[in-house]
C-alpha positions as CSV (number, residue, x, y, z in Angstrom):
1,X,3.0,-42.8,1.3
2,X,6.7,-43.0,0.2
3,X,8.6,-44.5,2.9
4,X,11.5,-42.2,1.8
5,X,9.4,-39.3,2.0
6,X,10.2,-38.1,5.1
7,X,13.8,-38.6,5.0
8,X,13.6,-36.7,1.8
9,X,12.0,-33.9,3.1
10,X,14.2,-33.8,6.2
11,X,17.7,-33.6,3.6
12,X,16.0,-30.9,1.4
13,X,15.2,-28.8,5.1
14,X,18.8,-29.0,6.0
15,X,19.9,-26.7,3.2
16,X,18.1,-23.7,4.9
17,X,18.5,-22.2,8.1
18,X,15.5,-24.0,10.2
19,X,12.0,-26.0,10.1
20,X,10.6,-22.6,11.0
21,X,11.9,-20.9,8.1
22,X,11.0,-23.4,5.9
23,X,6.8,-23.1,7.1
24,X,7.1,-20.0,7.6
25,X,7.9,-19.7,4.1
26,X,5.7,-22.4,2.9
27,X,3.0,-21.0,4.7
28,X,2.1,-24.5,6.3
29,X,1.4,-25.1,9.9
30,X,4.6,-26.1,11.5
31,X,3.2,-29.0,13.7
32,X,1.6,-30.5,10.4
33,X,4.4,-30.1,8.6
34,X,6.1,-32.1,11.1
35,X,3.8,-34.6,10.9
36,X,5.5,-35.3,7.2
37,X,9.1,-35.2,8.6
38,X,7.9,-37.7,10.8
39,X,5.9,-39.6,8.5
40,X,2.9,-40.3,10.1
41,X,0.7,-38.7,7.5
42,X,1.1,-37.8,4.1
43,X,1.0,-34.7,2.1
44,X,-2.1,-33.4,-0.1
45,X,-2.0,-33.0,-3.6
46,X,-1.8,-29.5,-3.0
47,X,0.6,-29.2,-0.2
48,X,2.9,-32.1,-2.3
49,X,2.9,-29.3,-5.4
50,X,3.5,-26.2,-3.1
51,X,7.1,-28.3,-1.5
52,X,7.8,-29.5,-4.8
53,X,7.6,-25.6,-6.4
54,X,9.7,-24.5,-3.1
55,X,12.3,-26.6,-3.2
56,X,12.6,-27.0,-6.7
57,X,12.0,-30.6,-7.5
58,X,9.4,-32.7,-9.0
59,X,7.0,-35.1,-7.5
60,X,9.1,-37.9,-9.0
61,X,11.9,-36.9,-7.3
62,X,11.3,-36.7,-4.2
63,X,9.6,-40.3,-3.7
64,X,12.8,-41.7,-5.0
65,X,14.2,-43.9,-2.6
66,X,16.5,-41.7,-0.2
67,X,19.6,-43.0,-1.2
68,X,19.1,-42.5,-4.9
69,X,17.5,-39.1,-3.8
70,X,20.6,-38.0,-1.9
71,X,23.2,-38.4,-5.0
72,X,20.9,-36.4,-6.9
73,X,20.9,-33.7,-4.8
74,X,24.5,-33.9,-4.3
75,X,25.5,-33.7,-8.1
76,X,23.1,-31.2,-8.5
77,X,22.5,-28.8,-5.6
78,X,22.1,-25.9,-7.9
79,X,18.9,-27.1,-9.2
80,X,17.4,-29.6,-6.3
81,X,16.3,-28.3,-2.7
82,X,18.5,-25.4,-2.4
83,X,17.5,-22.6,-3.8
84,X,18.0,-20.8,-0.6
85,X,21.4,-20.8,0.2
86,X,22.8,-21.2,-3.7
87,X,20.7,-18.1,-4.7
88,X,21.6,-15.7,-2.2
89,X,20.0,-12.7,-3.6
90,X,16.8,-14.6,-4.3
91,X,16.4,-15.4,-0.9
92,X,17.1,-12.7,1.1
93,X,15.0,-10.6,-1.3
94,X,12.2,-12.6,-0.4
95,X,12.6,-11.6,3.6
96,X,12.8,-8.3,2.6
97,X,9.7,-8.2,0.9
98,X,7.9,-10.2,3.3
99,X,9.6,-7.5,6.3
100,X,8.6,-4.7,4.5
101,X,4.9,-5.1,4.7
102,X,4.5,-3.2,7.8
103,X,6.6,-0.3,6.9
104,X,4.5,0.0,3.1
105,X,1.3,0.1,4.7
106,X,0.6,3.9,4.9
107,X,1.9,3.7,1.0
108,X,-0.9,1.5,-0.3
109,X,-3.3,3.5,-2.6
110,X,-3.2,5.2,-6.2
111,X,-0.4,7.4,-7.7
112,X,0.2,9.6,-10.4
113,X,4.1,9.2,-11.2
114,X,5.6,11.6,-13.2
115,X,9.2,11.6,-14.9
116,X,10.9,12.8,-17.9
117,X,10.4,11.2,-20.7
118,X,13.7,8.4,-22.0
119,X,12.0,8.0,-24.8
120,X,10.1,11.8,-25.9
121,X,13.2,13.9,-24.2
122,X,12.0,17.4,-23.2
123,X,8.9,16.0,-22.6
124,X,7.2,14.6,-19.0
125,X,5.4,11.3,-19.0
126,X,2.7,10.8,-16.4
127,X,1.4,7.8,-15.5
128,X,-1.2,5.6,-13.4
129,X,0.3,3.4,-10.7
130,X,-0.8,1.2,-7.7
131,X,0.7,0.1,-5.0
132,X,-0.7,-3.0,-2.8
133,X,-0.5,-5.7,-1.3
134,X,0.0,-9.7,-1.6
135,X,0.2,-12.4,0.8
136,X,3.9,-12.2,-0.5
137,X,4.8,-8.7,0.1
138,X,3.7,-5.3,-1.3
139,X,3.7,-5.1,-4.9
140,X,3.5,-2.5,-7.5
141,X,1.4,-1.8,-10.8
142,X,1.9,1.3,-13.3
143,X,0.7,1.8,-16.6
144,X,2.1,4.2,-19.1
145,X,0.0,5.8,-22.0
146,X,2.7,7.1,-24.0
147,X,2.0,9.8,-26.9
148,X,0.7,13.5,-26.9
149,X,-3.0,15.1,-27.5
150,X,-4.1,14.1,-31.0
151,X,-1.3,11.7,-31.3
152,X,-1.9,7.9,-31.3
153,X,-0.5,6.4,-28.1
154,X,0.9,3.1,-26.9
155,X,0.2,1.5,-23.5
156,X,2.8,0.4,-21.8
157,X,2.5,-2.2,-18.7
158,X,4.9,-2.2,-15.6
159,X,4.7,-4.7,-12.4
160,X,7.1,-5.7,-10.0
161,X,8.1,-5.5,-6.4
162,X,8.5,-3.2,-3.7
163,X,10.2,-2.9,-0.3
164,X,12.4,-1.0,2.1
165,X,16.4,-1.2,2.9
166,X,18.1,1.4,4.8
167,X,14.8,3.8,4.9
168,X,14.4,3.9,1.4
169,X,12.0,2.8,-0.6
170,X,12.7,0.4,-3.8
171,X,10.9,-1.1,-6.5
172,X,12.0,-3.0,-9.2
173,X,9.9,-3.2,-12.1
174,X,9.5,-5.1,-15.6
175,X,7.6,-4.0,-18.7
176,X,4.8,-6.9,-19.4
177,X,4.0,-6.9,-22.9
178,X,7.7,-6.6,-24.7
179,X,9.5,-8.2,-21.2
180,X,12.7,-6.5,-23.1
181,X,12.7,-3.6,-20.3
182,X,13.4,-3.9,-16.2
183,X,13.2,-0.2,-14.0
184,X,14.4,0.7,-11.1
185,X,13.0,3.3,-8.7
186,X,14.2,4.5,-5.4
187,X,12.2,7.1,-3.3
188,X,12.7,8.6,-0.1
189,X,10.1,7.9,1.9
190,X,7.4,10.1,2.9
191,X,8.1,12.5,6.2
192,X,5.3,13.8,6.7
193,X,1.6,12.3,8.5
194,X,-0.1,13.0,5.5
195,X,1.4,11.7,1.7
196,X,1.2,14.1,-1.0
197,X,4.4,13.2,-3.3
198,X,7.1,10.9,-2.7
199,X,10.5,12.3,-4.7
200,X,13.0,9.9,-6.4
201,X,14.8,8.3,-9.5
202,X,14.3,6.3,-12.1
203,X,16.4,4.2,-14.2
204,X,15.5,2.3,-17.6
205,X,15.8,1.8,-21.1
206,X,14.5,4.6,-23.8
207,X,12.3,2.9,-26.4
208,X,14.0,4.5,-28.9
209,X,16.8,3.5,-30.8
210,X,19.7,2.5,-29.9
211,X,18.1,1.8,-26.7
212,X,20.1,4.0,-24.6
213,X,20.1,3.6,-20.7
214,X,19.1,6.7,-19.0
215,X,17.8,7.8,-15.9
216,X,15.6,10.7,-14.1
217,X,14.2,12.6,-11.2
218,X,10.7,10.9,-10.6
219,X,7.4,12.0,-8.2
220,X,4.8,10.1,-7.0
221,X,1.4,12.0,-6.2
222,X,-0.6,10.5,-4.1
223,X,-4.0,10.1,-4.9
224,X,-5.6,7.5,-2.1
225,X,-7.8,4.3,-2.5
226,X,-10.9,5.2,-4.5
227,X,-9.8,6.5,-7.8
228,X,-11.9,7.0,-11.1
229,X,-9.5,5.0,-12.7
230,X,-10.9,6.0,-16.8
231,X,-10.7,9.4,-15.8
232,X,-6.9,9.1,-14.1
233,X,-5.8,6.9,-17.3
234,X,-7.0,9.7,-19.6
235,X,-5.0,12.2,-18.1
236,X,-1.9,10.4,-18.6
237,X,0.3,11.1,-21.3
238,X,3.3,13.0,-22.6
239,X,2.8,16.6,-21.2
240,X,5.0,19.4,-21.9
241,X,7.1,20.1,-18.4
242,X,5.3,23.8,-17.8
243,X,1.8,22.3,-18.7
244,X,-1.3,23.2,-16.8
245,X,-1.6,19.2,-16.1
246,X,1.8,19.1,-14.1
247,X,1.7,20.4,-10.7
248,X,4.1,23.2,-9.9
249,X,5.6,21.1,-6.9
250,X,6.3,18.2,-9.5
251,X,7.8,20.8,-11.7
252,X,10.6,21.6,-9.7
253,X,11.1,18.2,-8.0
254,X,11.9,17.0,-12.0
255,X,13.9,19.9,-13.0
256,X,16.7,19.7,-10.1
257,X,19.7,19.7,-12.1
258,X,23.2,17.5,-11.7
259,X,24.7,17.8,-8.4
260,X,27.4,21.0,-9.4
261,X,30.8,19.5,-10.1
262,X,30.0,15.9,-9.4
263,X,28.1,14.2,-12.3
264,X,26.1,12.9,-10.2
265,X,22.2,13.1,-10.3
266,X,20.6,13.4,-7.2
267,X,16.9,13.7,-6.2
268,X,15.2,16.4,-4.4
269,X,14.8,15.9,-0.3
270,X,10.7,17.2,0.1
């Protein structure tokens, strides 16, 4: 083992908050991890690729010898070992997510979401979507089959994250076969015992030209764990709004209107 290891390891630590952050975010046992700092054994393979992915370095780097180790990281903190205080955002979104496990639990299952269409305006888009959850956090899964009875439709893929702030309930979400489209979705969450729709908005990118942004009122129906997932994918699609295939309740949740005299789109309270 690299003498300089451990000293290494003990500069890149001091750019976060503590020891205990940095395994608890690992997800390495503390006392072995110490073991490292101290020296007195010497990382896996595994365990040297997880640090190295972490901190943002490569193998190489770190069993340079400390001196040579410590310039690097000084002229380029942006890129070596501290992620977590240069990237602000980045880290504090990852607490979040981890935090917010607890509070998604009731949430995990299938969902119908339902919005109107960026893309087919007049027109309400249903789709299939999943929450569930990671070692990481609670993440989310919906797939779109855009295009009407009879018409030839296109799939389109969405995954991303979710998590609470403030009692809401967020998720950030990018399209996975173009990448050239990122929604966000806020819901309030759900006040009653049992869920039956969760109420919200949207915000994305029309597919067609020019690309407009845009934004709607958006429902999730809850539809539990076990799910015929063929028969739920067939019934998505572009519906007209006062189709058969869209619940009443969803209905009115996506026709509230712009708060009167503000220009401001708010979603229904359920």
């Amino acid at each position: 083992m690299s003498r300089d290891l451990p000293k290494n390891l003990r500069l890149l630590c001091s750019y976060h908050k503590s020891i205990a952050e940095v395994c608890r975010k690992l997800g390495v046992n503390r006392s072995q991890f110490n073991r490292y700092l101290n020296g007195e054994t010497a990382p896996s393979l595994r365990s040297m690729r997880r640090m190295c992915d972490f901190f943002g370095v490569e193998e190489a780097e770190l069993l340079l010898p400390h001196g040579q180790f410590s310039e690097l990281v000084r002229l380029k903190p942006s890129e070596f070992g501290v992620r977590a205080e240069t990237n602000v955002v980045s880290a504090i979104a990852n607490d979040v997510r981890m935090e917010s496990r607890s509070a998604l639990d009731s949430y995990v299952g299938h969902y119908f979401t339902y919005y109107n269409s960026m893309s087919h305006p007049g027109k309400t888009l249903r789709s299939l979507t999943r929450i569930y959850r990671t070692p990481f956090g609670v993440n989310v899964k919906s797939v779109e089959s855009v295009g009407t009875t009879g018409q030839r439709k296109f799939t389109c893929k969405y995954e991303g994250a979710c998590f609470v702030l403030g009692d809401r309930i967020f998720m950030t979400v990018m399209e996975m076969l173009t990448r050239n489209e990122v929604m966000q979705i806020i819901l309030y969450p759900s006040y009653n015992n049992r869920i039956r729709y969760l109420s919200g908005v949207v915000s994305g990118v029309a597919a067609r030209a020019p690309r407009p942004p845009a934004a709607s009122q958006m429902v999730f129906q809850y539809l539990g764990d076990n799910v015929d997932l063929r028969k739920a994918m067939r019934l998505c699609g572009l519906y007209d709004p006062d189709h058969p295939e869209v619940p009443e309740d969803v209905r009115k949740m996506l026709s509230a209107g712009m708060r009167q005299g503000t220009g401001i789109m708010e979603a229904p309270l359920i």
